[in-house]
C-alpha positions as CSV (number, residue, x, y, z in Angstrom):
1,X,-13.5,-41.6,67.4
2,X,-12.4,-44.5,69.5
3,X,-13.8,-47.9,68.3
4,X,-15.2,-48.5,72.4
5,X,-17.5,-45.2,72.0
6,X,-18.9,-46.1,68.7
7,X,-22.7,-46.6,68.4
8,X,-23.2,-49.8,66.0
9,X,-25.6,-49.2,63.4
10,X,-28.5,-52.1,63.5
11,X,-31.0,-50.7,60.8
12,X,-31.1,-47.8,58.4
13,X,-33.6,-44.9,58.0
14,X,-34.8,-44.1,54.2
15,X,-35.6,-40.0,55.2
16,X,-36.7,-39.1,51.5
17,X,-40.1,-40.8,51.8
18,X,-43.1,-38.4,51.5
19,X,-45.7,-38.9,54.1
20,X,-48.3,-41.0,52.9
21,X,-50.5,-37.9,54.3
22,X,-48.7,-35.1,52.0
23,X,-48.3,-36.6,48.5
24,X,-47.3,-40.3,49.0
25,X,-50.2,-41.8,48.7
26,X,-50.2,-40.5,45.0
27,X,-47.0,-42.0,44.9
28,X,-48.0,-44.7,46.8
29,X,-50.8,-45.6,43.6
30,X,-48.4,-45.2,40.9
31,X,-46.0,-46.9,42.3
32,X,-48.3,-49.5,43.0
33,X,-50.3,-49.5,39.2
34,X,-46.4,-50.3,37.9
35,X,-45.6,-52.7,40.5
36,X,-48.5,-54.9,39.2
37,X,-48.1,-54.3,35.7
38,X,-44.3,-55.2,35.3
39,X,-45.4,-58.6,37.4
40,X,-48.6,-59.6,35.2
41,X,-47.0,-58.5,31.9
42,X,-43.6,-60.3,32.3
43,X,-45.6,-63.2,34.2
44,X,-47.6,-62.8,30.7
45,X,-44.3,-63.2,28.6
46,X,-43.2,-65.7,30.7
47,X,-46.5,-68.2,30.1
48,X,-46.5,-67.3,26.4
49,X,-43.0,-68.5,25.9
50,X,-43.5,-71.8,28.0
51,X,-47.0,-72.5,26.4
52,X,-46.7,-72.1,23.1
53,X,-44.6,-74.0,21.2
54,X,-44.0,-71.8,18.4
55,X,-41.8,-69.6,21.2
56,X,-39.4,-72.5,21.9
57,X,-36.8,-71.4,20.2
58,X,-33.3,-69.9,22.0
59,X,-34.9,-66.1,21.3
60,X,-37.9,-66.2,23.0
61,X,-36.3,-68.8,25.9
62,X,-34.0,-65.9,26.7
63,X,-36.8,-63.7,26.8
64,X,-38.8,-65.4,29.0
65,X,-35.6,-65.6,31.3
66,X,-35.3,-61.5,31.1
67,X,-38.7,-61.3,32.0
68,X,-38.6,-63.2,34.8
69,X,-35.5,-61.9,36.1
70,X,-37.5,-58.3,35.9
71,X,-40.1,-59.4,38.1
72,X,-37.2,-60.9,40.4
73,X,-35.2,-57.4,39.9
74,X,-37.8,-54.6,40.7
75,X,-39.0,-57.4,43.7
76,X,-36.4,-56.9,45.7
77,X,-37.0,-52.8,45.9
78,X,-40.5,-51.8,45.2
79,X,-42.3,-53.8,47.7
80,X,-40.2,-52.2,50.5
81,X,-40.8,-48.5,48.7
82,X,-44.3,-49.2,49.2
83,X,-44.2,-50.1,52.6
84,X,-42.3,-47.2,53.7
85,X,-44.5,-44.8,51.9
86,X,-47.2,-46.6,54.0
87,X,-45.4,-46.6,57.3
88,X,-44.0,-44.4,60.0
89,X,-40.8,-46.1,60.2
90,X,-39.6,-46.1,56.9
91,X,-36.4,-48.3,57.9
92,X,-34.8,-51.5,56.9
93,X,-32.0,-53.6,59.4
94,X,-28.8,-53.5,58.7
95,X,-28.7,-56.9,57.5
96,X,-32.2,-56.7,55.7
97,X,-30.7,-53.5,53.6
98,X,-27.7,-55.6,52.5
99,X,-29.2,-58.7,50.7
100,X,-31.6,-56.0,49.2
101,X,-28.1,-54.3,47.8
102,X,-27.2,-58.0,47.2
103,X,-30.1,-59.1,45.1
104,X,-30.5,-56.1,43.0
105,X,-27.4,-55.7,41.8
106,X,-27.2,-59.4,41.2
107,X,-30.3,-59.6,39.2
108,X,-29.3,-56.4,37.5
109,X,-25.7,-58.1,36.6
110,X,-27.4,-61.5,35.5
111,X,-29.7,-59.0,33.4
112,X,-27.3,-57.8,31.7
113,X,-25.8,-60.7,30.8
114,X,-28.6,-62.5,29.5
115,X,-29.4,-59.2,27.3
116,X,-25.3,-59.8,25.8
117,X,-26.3,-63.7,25.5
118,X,-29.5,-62.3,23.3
119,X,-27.4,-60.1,21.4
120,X,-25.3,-62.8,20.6
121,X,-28.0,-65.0,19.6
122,X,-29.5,-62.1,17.1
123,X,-25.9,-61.6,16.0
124,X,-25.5,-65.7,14.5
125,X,-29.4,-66.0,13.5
126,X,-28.7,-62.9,11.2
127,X,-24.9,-63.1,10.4
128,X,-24.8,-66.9,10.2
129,X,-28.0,-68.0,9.8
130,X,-26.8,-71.7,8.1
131,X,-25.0,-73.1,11.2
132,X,-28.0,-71.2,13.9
133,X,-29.3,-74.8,14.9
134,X,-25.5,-76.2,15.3
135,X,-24.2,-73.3,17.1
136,X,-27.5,-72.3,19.2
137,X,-28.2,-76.3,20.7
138,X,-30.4,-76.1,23.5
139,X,-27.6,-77.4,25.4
140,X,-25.2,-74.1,24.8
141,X,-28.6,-72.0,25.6
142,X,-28.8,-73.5,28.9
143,X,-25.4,-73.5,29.8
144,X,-25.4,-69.9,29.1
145,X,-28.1,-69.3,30.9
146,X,-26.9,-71.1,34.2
147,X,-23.5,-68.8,33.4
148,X,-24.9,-66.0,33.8
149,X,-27.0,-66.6,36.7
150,X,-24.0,-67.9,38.6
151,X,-21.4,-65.5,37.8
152,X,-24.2,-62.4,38.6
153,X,-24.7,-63.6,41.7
154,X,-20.8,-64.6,42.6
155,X,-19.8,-61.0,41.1
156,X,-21.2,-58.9,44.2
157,X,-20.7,-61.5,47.0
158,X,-17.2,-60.0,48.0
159,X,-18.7,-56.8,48.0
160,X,-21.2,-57.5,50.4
161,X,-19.1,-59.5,52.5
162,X,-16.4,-56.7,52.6
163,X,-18.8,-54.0,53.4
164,X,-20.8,-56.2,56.3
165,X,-17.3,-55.7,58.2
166,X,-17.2,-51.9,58.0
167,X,-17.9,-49.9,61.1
168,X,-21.7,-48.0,61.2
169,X,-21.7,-45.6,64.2
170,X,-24.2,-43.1,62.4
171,X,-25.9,-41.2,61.1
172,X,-27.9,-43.8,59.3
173,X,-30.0,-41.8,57.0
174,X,-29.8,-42.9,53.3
175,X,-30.8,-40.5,51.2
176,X,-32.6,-42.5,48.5
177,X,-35.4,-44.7,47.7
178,X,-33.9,-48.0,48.5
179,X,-30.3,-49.3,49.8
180,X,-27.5,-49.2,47.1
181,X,-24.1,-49.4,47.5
182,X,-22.7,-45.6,47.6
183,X,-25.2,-44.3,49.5
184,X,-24.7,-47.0,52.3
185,X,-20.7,-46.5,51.6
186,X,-20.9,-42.9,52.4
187,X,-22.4,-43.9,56.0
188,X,-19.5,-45.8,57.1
189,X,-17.4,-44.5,59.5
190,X,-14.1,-45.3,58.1
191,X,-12.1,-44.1,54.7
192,X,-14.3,-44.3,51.7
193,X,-12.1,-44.2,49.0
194,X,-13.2,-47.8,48.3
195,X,-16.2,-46.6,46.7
196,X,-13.9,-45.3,43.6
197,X,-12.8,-49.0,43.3
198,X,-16.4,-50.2,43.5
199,X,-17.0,-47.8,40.6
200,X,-14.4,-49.0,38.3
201,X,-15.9,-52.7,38.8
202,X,-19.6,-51.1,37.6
203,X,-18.3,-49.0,34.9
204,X,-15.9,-52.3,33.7
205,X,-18.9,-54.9,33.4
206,X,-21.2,-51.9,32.1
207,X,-18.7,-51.1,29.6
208,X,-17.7,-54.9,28.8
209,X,-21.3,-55.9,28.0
210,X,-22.6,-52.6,26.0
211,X,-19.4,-52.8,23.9
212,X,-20.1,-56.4,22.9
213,X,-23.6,-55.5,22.5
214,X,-23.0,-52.7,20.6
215,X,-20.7,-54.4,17.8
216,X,-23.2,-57.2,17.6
217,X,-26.1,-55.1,16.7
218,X,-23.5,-52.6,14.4
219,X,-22.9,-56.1,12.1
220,X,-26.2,-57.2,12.7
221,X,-27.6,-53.8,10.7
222,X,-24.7,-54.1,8.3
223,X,-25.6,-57.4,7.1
224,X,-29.3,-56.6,7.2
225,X,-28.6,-53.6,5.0
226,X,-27.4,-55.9,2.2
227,X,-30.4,-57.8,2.2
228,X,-31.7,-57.9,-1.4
229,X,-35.6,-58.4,-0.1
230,X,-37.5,-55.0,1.6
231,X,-39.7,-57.6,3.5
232,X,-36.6,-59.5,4.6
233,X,-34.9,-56.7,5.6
234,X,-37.9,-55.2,7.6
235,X,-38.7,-58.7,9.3
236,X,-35.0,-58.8,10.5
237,X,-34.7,-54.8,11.7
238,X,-38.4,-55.9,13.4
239,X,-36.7,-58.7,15.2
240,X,-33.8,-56.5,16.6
241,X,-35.8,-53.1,17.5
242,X,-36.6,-54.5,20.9
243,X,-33.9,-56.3,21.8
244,X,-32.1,-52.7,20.8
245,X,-34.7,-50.7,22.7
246,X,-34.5,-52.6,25.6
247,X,-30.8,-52.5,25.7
248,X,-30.9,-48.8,25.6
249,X,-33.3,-48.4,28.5
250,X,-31.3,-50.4,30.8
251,X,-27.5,-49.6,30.0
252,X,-28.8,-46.7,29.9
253,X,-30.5,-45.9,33.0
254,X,-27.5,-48.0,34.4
255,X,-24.6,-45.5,33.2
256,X,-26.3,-42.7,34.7
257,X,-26.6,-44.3,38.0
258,X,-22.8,-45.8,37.8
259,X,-20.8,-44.5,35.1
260,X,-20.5,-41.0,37.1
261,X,-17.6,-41.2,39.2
262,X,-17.6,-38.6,41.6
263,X,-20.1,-36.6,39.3
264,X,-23.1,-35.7,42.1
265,X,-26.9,-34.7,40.9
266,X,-29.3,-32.7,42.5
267,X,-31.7,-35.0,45.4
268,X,-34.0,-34.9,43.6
269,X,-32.8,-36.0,40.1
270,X,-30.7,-38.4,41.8
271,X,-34.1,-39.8,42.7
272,X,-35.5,-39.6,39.2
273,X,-32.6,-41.8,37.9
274,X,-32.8,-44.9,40.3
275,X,-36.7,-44.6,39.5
276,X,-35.9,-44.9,36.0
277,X,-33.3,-47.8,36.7
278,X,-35.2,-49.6,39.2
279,X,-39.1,-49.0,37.9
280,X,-39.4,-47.8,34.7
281,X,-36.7,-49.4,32.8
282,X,-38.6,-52.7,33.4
283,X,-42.0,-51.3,33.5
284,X,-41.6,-51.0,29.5
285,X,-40.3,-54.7,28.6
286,X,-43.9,-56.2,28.7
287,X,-44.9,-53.5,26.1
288,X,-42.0,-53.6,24.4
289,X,-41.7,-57.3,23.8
290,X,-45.7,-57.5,23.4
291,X,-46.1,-54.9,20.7
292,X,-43.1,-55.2,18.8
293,X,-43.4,-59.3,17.9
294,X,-46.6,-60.4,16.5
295,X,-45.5,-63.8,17.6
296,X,-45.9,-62.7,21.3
297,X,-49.3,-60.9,20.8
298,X,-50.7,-64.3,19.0
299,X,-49.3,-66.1,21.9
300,X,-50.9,-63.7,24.8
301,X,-53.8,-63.6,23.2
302,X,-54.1,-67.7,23.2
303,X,-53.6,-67.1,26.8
304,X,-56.2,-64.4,27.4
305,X,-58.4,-67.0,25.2
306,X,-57.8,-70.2,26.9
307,X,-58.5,-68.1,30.1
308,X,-61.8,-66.9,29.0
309,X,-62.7,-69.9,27.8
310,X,-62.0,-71.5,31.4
311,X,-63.9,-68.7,33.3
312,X,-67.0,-69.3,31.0
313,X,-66.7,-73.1,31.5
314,X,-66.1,-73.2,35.0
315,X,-69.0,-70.5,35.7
């Protein structure tokens, strides 16, 4: 097709939306209920850490940093999935659906990142618990921190700069719940192949931080297994279960969206995975880090106190 009778593409339509009339308001609730409940528990998490000063230690300051980066993460999608489920339109501009592919994947990267920083940090409490306070100053905690921010968010700028100079003449329907790379790739009207190349960068950074993860937490259990005290040992595997947990749910949810290759899923399952990626996968942090850490319950709790406390006073 010559370049002169090309129709530029100014906004995207998401056609897999339910009508709000024919199951989407359903949709439109639970969506909602999790919405609220991944901002007030990691908002929760978030206050606990910063209030309490039993929680300011590098641990729980890099929790509270995953927390917030969840309410940042699922931001950037859900608000729009609800809108389209309310709405006739269901679309997003062209330049509106690339900062949303920008942001998430940034978050998600900077994510994933702090959750190898955490492993990290588990790995010298545990393995080399002597030299913890030389090695873990708050000074190498924030410069971490700031690290991972930047580079997250530097990773995907060529990306999105390459793909805002590819040729949209249509169609324009992406078939999925919000804008991500392949699917918008696959509208293009130009060779594609790129999207293999985008893959190998996901499946490299995946596979970088699950592999450092994964031998952290594989001495972490070793030494923990030569612990001579039960209660020791139990306190320590207690510590590690939800940073473990968590790192399953999201590398996992994260290699089935992008460690596929060419590998295609029904619609519908394709669905189910970027809702456990995108939704669930954080919906669960607030309960995990809540329940699992009686340090974090005492600390809500102080909240949910001092709050009560204030509404009786001020009533």
């Amino acid at each position: 097709m010559d370049e002169e009778n090309q129709t530029k593409v100014t906004e995207f339509y998401f056609s897999d939306f339910p009508q709000f009339e024919s199951g989407g308001l359903l949709f439109f609730i639970f969506l909602l209920c999790v919405y609220m409940f991944i901002v007030v528990g990691n908002s929760m998490i978030f206050l606990a850490v910063q209030l309490d000063v039993h929680l300011h230690n590098p641990m729980y300051s890099f929790i509270s940093i995953f927390s917030s980066l969840e309410i940042c993460y699922t931001t950037v999608t859900i608000p729009k999935m609800l809108y389209n489920l309310v709405s006739k339109e269901k679309t997003i501009s062209f330049v509106g659906c690339l900062l949303q592919i920008y942001f998430f994947h940034s978050f998600g990267v900077t994510e994933s990142l702090v959750l190898t920083i955490m492993a990290i940090d588990r790995y010298v409490a545990i393995c080399n618990p002597l030299r913890y306070a030389i090695i873990m100053t708050p000074q190498l905690c924030t410069q971490l921190s700031t690290g991972s921010f930047i580079l997250g968010f530097l990773m995907l700028l060529p990306e999105i700069v390459w793909i805002s100079t590819l040729p949209f003449c249509g169609p324009n329907h992406i078939h999925q719940l919000f804008c991500d790379l392949e699917p918008v790739l696959l509208l293009a009207c130009t060779d594609t192949s790129m999207i293999l190349v985008e893959d190998i960068i996901h499946a490299i950074s995946i596979l970088t931080c699950v592999s450092i993860i994964t031998l952290s937490y594989l001495r972490i259990i070793t030494v923990i297994l030569k612990f001579p005290s039960g209660e020791s040992r139990q306190k320590a595997f207690s510590t590690c279960t939800a940073h473990i947990t968590i790192f399953l749910l999201f590398f996992g949810s994260a290699a089935l969206m992008y460690l596929r290759f060419s590998v295609t899923f029904q619609p519908l399952l394709e669905k189910i995975i970027a809702l456990m990626f995108a939704v669930l996968a954080p919906f669960f942090n607030p309960i995990i880090y809540s329940l699992r850490n009686k340090d974090m319950k005492d600390a809500i709790k102080k909240i949910f106190c001092s709050l009560k406390i204030f509404t009786i006073s001020g009533s």
